[in-house]
ROMI-865841 format. One record per residue (C-alpha): x, y, z. Coordinates in steps of 0.5 Angstrom, whole numbers, plus 2048, in hexadecimal, padded with zeros to 3 digits. Each point is the difference from the previous one (the first is absolute). Layout:
% residues N
XYZ ...
***
This chain:
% residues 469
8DD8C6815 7FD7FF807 7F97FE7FB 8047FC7FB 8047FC807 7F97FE803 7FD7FD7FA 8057FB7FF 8017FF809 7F97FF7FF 8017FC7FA 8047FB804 7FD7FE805 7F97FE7FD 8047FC7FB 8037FC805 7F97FE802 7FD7FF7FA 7FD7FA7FC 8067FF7FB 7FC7FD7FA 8027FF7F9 7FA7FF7FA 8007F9801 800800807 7F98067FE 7FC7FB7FB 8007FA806 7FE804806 7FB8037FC 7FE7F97FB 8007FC808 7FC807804 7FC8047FB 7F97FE802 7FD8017F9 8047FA7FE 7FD7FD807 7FA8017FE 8007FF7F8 8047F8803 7F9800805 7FB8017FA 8047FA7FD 7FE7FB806 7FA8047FF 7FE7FD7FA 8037F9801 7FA7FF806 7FB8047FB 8027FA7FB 7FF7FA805 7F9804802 7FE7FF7F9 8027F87FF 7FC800807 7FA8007FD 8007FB7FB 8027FB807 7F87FE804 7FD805804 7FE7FD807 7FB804804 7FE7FF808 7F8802800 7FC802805 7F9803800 7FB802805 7F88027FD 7FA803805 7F97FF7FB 7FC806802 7FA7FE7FC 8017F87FE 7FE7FF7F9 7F87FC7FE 7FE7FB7FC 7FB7FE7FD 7FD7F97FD 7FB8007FB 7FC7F9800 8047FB7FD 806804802 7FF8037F9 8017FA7FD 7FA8007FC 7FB7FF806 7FB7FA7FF 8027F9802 8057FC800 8007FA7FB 8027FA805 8037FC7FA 8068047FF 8037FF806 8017FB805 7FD7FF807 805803803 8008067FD 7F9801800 8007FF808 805805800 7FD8057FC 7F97FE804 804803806 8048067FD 7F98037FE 7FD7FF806 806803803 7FF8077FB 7F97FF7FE 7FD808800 7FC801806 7F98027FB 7FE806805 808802800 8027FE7F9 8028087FE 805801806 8057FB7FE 8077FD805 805804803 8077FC7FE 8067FF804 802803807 803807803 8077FE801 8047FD7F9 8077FE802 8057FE7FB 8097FE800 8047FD7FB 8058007FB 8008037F9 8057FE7FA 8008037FA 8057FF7FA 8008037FA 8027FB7FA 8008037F9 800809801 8048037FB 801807803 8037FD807 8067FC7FB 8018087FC 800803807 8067FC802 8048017F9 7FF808802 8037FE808 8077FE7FC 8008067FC 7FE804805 8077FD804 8048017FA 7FD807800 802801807 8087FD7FF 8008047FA 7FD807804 8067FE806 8057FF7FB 7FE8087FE 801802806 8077FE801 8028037F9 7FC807803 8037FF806 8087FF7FD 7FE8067FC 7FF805805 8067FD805 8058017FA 7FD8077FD 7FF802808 8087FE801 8038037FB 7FC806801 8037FF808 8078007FC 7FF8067FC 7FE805806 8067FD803 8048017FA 7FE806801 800802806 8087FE800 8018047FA 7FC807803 8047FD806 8078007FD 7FF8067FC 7FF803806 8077FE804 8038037FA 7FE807800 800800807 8088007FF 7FF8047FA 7FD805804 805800805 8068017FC 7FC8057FC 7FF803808 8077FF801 8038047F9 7FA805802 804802806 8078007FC 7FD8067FC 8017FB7FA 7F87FF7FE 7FA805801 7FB800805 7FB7FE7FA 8037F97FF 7FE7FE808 7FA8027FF 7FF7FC7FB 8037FA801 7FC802806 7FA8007FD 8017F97FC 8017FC806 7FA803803 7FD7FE7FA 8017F9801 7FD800806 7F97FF7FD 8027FA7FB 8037FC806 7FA800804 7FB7FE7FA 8057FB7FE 8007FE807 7F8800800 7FF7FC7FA 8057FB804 7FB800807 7FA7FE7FA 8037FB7FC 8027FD806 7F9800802 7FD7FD7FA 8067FB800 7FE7FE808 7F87FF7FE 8027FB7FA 8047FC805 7FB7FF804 805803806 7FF806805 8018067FF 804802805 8067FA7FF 8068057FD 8027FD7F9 8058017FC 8017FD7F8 8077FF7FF 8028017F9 8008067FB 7FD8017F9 8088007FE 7FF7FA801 7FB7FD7FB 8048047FA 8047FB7FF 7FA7FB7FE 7FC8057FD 8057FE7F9 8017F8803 7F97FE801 7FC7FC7FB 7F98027FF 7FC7FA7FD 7FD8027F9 7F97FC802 7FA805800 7FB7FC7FE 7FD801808 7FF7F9800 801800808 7FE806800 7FA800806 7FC8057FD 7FE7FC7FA 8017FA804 7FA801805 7FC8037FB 8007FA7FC 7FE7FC807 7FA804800 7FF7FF7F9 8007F7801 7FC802807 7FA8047FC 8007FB7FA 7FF7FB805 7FB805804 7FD7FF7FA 7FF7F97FF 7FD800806 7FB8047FE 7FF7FA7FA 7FF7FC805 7FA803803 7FC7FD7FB 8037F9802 7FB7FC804 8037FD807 7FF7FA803 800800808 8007FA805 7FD801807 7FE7FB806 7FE801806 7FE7FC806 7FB803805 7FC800806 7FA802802 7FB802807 7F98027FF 7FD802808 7FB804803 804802806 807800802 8017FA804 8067FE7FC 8027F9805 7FA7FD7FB 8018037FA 8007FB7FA 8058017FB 7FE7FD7F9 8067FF7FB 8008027F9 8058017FA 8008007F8 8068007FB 7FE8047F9 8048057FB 7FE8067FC 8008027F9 7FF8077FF 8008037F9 8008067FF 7FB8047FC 7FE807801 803805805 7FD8067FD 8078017FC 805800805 8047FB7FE 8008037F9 803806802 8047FF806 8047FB7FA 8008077FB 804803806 8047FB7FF 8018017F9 801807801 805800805 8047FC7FC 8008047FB 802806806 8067FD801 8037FF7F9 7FF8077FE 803802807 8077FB7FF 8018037FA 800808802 8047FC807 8057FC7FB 8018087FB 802803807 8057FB803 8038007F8 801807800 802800808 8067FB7FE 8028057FA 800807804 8057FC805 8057FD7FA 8008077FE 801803807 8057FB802 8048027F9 800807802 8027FF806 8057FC7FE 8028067FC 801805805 8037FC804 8068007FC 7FF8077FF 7FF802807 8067FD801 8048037FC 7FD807802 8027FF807 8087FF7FE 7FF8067FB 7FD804806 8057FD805 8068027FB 7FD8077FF 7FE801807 8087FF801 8028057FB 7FC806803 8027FF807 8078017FD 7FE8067FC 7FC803806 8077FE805 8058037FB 7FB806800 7FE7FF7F8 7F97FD802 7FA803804 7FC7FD805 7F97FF7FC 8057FB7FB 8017FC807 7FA7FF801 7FD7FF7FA 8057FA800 7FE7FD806 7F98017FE 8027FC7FA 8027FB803 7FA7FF805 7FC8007FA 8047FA7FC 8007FC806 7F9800801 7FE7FF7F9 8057FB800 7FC7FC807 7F98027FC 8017FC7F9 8037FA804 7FA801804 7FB8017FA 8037FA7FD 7FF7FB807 7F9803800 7FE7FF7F9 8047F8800 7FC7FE807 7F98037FB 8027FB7FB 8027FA803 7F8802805 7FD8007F9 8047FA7FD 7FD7FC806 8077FD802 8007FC806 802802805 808802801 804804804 8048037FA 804807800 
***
């Protein structure tokens, strides 16, 4: 008795500090704290900057140049006689004065030297100095348009994939719960089980030392209590793990005492109530769903592709200037401006088969993807049939667990009488009471099964996110 009193001293005290919570109150901690589902609502914000990244390149591109070059060897020109016109003379009737005078004082200027004609002019100055603006925006480049389109999916992937982590995460909150209630079920059980052979030992003890039963008797009773010693401590440690596991889902510290309120007795009731939609067309389910996201994503990375063989059209602009000198005195370096404004057409021609084949990987990848969705969409159909089926059996032990908890309780009773009228034995009494352990854990297990095998089918159904019993 002194190891059953300290139990339940000890009991007490910890449930006066404990967090009290039910399974809603479990589903909006861990929906609110657990950092899978932070980061899945990040990766969304994620993605949202990723899309207006890719509408940022159809927008003009302004760049701030600098640029400083030091000419190690300047470069040689060399003029031909003429200017590598032709040689010979000038016909003077095809221009006028003016041009003729200034063509007369430019060949002076450049005429080759005859005994140095073969070493040429070194051109520009050591120091090049260039800053400016340069703009540039594409106008027709079909690839940019497709890469967007694959933003708004990506963002629909991540939502989707967010959606997902809640549904798992509701899953695992609820199994987690009922699993922390079945070991407390049992642990009850154990517990209850316990304080009534305590008094039937007692009673044995006390009839013992009347001369009224054998010694045998306490021995045994005896044995049986000790008996239940192990199972407490076990129950008493699955309820240590899935208190653990419960606290990691909800984000929360382990240390904080916690207590679910409720029993799986309760959910008997709704068990029979509760109306499962007959919907099994995975419609919502995430699976399917994603995959079909990265199905409209490959299709569009396709077409990307394609688009390779597409020609571009570039605008640019930009407004320079420069300094050439010779030393670095730049209180009397000249700045000269210059600018141009163009666009580029690019048509693409040959790239040695690399747009080619990266549209073949494409193609493949799609075909990857379709095969994968069916093998996926097999699995979730045979899921949800495997969990009507548990949740039917379940539904039928519990009935039958029921009635076998009254049938023993009633046997139970009917031994105990025989035993203390001296018509039964102690191994009748005790088979009795082992009978009634067993139904009322069979009894919480098919509940348990049943919650466990519903949660499975609402993640697989894809329901949104709810806290249901």
């Amino acid at each position: 008795m002194a190891w059953g009193g300290l139990c339940l001293s000890t009991a007490a005290a910890q449930d006066s500090d404990s967090l009290r919570i039910d399974l809603n109150t479990a589903l909006e901690i861990a929906l609110s704290e657990n950092p899978n589902v932070k980061v899945a609502d990040m990766e969304i914000t994620k993605k949202e900057y990723a899309r207006k990244s890719a509408y940022g390149a159809l927008f003009p591109q302004f760049d701030l140049i600098g640029q400083y070059q030091r000419a190690i060897k300047r470069q040689t020109v060399y003029f031909d006689e003429g200017f590598g016109m032709g040689g010979g003379a000038i016909d003077p009737t095809k221009y006028t004065p003016e041009e003729l005078k200034i063509m007369e004082t430019v060949g002076k200027m450049f005429a080759p030297d005859p005994e140095s004609a073969g070493e040429g002019i070194q051109m520009g100055r050591l120091n090049v100095y260039t800053a400016g603006l340069n703009v540039s925006m594409p106008l027709v480049v079909p690839s940019l348009w497709k890469n967007i389109q694959m933003s708004r999916v990506d963002i629909q992937l991540a939502m989707e994939k967010a959606r997902s982590s809640r549904i798992d995460l509701t899953n695992q909150v609820k199994k987690s719960f009922y699993s922390l209630l079945l070991a407390q079920d049992s642990y009850d059980v154990f517990k209850k089980t316990y304080a009534t052979d305590s008094l039937n030992l007692e009673n044995i003890r006390d009839r013992f030392k009347q001369g009224v039963v054998a010694e045998y008797d306490v021995i045994t009773a005896d044995v049986r209590l000790k008996s239940l010693i192990p199972s407490i401590l076990q129950s008493e440690n699955m309820m240590k793990i899935a208190e653990l596991q419960l606290k990691m889902l909800m984000g929360i510290d382990s240390e904080i005492p916690l207590k679910v309120v409720g029993s799986l007795d309760n959910y008997r009731k709704a068990m029979f109530d509760t109306i499962i939609p007959a919907d099994t067309s995975l419609l919502n389910n995430s699976d399917i769903k994603q995959f079909d996201l990265q199905a409209d994503m490959a299709k569009k990375g396709y077409e990307m592709q394609k688009s390779q063989f597409a020609p571009t059209l570039v605008s640019s602009f930009n407004y320079m200037y420069m300094s050439q000198n010779n030393d670095f005195k730049f209180s009397t370096y000249r700045w000269d401006p210059y600018s141009m404004l163009g666009v580029t057409l690019s048509i693409p021609l040959f790239n040695g088969g690399q747009r080619y084949h990266n549209m073949k990987q494409s193609e493949i990848q799609l075909y990857q993807l379709k095969e994968q969705r069916k093998d996926v969409e097999r699995g979730l159909k045979l899921s949800i049939k495997n969990n009507w089926d548990l949740m039917a059996k379940s539904m039928e032990q519990v009935v039958a667990s029921e009635s076998a908890v009254e049938q023993a309780r009633k046997g139970y009773q009917i031994t105990q009488k025989r035993y203390e009228t001296g018509m039964g034995t102690i191994v009748e009494v005790n088979a009795a009471a082992l009978a009634i352990t067993n139904a009322e854990l069979q009894y919480r297990n098919a509940i348990y099964d049943y919650l466990a095998a519903k949660a499975d089918l609402e993640k697989t159904l894809g329901y949104d996110i709810q806290a249901t019993n």
